[in-house]
N, C-alpha and C positions, 0 to 999 in steps of 0.2 A: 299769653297775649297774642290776637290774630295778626299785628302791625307786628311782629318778630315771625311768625309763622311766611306773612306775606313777603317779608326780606329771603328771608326760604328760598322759598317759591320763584323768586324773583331770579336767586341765584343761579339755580336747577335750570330754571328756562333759558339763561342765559341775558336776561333783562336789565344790561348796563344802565339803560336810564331808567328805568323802575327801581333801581334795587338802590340806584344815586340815592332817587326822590323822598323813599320810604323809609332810609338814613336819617336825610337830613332830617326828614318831619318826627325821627323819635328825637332825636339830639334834640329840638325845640321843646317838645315837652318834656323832656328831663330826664330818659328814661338812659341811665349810666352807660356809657360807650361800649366797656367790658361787657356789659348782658346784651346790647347790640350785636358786639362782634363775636361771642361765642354763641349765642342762643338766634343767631340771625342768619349771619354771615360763613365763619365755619361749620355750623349746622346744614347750609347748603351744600357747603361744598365737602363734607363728609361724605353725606349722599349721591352726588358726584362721583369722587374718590372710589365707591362700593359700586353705582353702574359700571365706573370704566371696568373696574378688578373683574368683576362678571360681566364683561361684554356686551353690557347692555345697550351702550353710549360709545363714541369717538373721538376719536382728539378733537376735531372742530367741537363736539357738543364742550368738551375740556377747555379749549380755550376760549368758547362763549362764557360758558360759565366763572373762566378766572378774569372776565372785562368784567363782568359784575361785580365781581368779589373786589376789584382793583377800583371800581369805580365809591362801592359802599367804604373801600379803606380810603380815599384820598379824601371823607369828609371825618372818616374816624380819627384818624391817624393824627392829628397834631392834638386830638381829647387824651387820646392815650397817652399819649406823650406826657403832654401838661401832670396828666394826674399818676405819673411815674409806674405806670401799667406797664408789668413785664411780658416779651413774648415767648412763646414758648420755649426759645431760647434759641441762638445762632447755628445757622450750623455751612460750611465752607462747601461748595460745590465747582468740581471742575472736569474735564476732559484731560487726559493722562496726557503725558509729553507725548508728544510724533501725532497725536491723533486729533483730525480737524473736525470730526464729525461729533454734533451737539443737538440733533434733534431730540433725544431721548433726556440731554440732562437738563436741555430746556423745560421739560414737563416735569420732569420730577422740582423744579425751581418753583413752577407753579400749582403744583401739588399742596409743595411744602408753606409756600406763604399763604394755601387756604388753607391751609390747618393750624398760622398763626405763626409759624418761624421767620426768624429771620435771615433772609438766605445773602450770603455772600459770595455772588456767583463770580467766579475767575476766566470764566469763558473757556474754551479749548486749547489745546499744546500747553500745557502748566506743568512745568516742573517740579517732580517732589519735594524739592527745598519752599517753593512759592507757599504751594500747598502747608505745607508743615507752619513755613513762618508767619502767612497770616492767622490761620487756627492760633497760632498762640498769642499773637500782636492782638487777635480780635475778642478771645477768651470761648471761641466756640467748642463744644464739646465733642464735636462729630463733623469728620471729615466726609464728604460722599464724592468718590470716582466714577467716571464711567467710560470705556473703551467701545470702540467699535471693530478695531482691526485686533488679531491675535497678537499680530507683530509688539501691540502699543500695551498687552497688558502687563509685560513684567513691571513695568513704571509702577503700578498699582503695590507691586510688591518693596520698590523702593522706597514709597510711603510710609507703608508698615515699618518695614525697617529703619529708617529714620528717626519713627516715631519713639521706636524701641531702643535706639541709641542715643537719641536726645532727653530720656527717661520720661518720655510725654503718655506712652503707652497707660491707659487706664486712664488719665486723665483727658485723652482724648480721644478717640472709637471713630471706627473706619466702616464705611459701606461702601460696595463696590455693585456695580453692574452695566447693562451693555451685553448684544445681541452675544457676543462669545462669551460671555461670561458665567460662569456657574457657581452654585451653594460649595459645590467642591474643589471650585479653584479659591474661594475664603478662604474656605477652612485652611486649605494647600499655604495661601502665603502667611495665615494669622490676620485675615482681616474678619472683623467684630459682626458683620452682618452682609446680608447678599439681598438683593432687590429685583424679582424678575417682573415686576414694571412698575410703575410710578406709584401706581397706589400701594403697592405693598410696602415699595421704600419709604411711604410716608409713616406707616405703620411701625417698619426697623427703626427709623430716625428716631421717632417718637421713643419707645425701648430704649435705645441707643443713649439718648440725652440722658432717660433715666439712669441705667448703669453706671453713667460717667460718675454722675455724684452719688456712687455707691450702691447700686443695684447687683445683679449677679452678670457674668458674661454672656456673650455670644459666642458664634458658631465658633471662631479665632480663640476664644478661649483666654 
């Protein structure tokens, strides 16, 4: 359908009010919110997601593209709702204790809800108990850290650990990342996935969710 292709399009360009307008006028003829928002809206912004991963595009082109995507969700979002349309499923994002810097998990936030999650962001300096207790209060599957100072990454590992004493491990799954952070500091503390930049943590998350409800592990094992 070229009125789903043009939601696309709308996305990719960054076209807040196009992408509104092109919404609202499938919603009038009937055409289901769910094929709107995956075959319109996250279609865009997959495409998105894959320039930024290959450098094609930059965070301005990113966050034009997620005013579209937020502008097509404020007319989807109470269709979904109504008609008990699940999303991809929750997942908790914050910045480690001691560390104030959040430009990076600000974009993985808007990665993740153009690929359909629902993100429960805690903002920066979040304590592993915080982290831990809303995952569980919230029922999200996948916790995501992200540090910017070396100092601030052991926190990252009291998560882990936590999770692993609270017997949440496996039922909840960890991604970690941020400019110090490496695939080998995961593995290092038993965290589930590593992310070196927004799009590919959208990728991990996605995995990640799956695991939880009994897929195979990650790098943490």
């Amino acid at each position: 359908m070229k009125a789903l292709s043009d939601i696309t399009q709308a996305v990719i360009r960054g076209d807040h009010v196009g992408a509104g307008s092109l919404v609202q006028r499938l919603i009038e003829a009937g055409v289901p919110p769910k094929t709107i928002l995956d075959r319109g809206l996250i279609a865009g912004m997959d495409v998105i997601g894959e320039q930024f991963r290959i450098r094609e595009i930059f965070l301005p082109d990113v966050l034009l593209a997620a005013r579209a995507m937020v502008a097509g969700m404020d007319r989807l979002e109470p269709l979904l709702v109504r008609d008990g349309i699940p999303s991809q499923g929750k997942v908790v994002l914050g910045t480690v204790r001691g560390d104030l810097h959040d430009i990076g998990k600000n974009l993985v936030a808007i990665m993740l809800r153009g690929a359909g999650f629902r993100v429960i962001d805690l903002g920066h300096d979040v304590p592993p108990e915080r982290m831990v207790h809303i995952a569980r209060e919230e029922g999200a599957p996948v916790i995501g850290m992200s540090a910017l100072l070396t100092t601030t990454m052991p926190a990252m590992r009291e998560v882990v650990e936590l999770l692993r004493k609270e017997g949440l491990h496996g039922e909840i799954r960890t991604i970690i990342g941020g400019a110090p952070v490496s695939e080998k500091y995961a593995r290092e503390i038993g965290a589930d996935g590593y992310g070196s930049n927004a799009a590919d943590a959208v990728e991990v998350v996605k995995r990640l969710a799956g695991v939880a409800l009994g897929g195979s592990p990650g790098p943490g094992g």
